[in-house]
C-alpha positions in Angstrom: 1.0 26.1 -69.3 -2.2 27.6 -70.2 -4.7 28.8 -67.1 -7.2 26.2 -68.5 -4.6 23.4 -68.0 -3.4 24.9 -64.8 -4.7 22.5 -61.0 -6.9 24.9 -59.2 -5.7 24.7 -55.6 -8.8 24.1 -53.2 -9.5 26.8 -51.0 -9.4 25.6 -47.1 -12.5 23.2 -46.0 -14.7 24.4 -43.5 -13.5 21.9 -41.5 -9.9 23.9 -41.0 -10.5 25.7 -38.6 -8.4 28.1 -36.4 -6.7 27.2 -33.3 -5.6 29.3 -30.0 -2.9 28.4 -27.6 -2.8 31.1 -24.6 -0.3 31.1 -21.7 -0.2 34.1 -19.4 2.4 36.0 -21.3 2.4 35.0 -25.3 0.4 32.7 -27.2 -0.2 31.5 -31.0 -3.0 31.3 -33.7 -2.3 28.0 -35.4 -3.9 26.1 -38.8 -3.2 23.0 -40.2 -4.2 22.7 -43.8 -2.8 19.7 -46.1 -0.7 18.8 -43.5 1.0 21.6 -42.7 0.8 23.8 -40.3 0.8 28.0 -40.0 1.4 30.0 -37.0 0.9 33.6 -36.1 2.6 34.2 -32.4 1.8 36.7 -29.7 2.8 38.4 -26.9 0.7 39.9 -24.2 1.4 43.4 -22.8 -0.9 43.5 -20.0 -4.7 42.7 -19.7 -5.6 45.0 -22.2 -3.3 44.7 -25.1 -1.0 41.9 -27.4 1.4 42.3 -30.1 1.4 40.4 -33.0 5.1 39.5 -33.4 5.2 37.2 -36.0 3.3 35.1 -39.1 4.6 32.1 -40.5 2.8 30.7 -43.5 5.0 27.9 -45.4 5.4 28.2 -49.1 2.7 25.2 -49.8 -0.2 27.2 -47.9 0.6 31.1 -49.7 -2.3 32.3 -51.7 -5.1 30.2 -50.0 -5.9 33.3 -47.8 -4.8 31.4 -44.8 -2.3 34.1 -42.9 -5.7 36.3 -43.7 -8.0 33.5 -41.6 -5.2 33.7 -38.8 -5.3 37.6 -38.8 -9.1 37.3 -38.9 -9.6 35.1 -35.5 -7.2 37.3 -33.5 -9.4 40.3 -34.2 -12.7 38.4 -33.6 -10.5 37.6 -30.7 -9.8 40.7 -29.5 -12.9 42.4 -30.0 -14.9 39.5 -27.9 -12.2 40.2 -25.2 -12.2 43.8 -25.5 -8.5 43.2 -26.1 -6.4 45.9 -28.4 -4.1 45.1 -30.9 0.0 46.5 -31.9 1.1 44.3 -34.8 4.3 44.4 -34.9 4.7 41.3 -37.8 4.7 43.2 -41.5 2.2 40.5 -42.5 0.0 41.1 -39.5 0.1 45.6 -40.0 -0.8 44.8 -43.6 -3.1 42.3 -43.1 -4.9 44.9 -40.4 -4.3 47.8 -43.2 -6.5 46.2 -45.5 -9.5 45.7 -43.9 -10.9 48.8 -42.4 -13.7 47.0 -40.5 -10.7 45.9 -38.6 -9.3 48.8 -37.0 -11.1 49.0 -34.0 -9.0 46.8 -32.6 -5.4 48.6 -33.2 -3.9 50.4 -30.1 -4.8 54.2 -30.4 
């Protein structure tokens, strides 16, 4: 099919927003966009610290930037909470790797 003929998928509304679920010891980053939801999961190593342990973004949601909006708020995160970051999920290190305005927040 040509890319003239092809649907354009809708980026996220602004009304999608990013939501945080924190216990004492782990937590999650969590969207719901069309109905279905992505997660990126946490635990917390102390006061100071949390590894990113794992991103889910289902097959329907890849390529509308929305692992990168998950990534996003736990940095924002951190940084407000003067939190550091080990992310140990592949999507999460790369995610961090691209954006070098970012790496403040990675564990030294």
């Amino acid at each position: 099919m040509p890319d003239a003929e092809r649907p354009k998928k809708a980026a996220p509304s602004a009304s999608e927003t990013v939501g945080r679920e924190d216990w004492p010891s782990k937590g999650r980053y969590r969207i719901v966009v069309d109905g279905v939801e992505a997660e990126m999961t946490y635990s917390r190593a102390g006061k100071e610290l949390i590894i990113i342990d794992h991103t889910d973004v289902p097959a329907a949601l890849r390529g509308r930037k929305v692992g990168e909006r998950l990534a996003r708020q736990a940095v924002e995160d951190a940084r407000r909470e003067g939190v550091a970051i080990i992310p140990l999920c592949p999507f999460a290190k790369a995610q961090i790797e691209r954006h070098p305005e970012w790496q403040d927040v990675l564990r030294k």
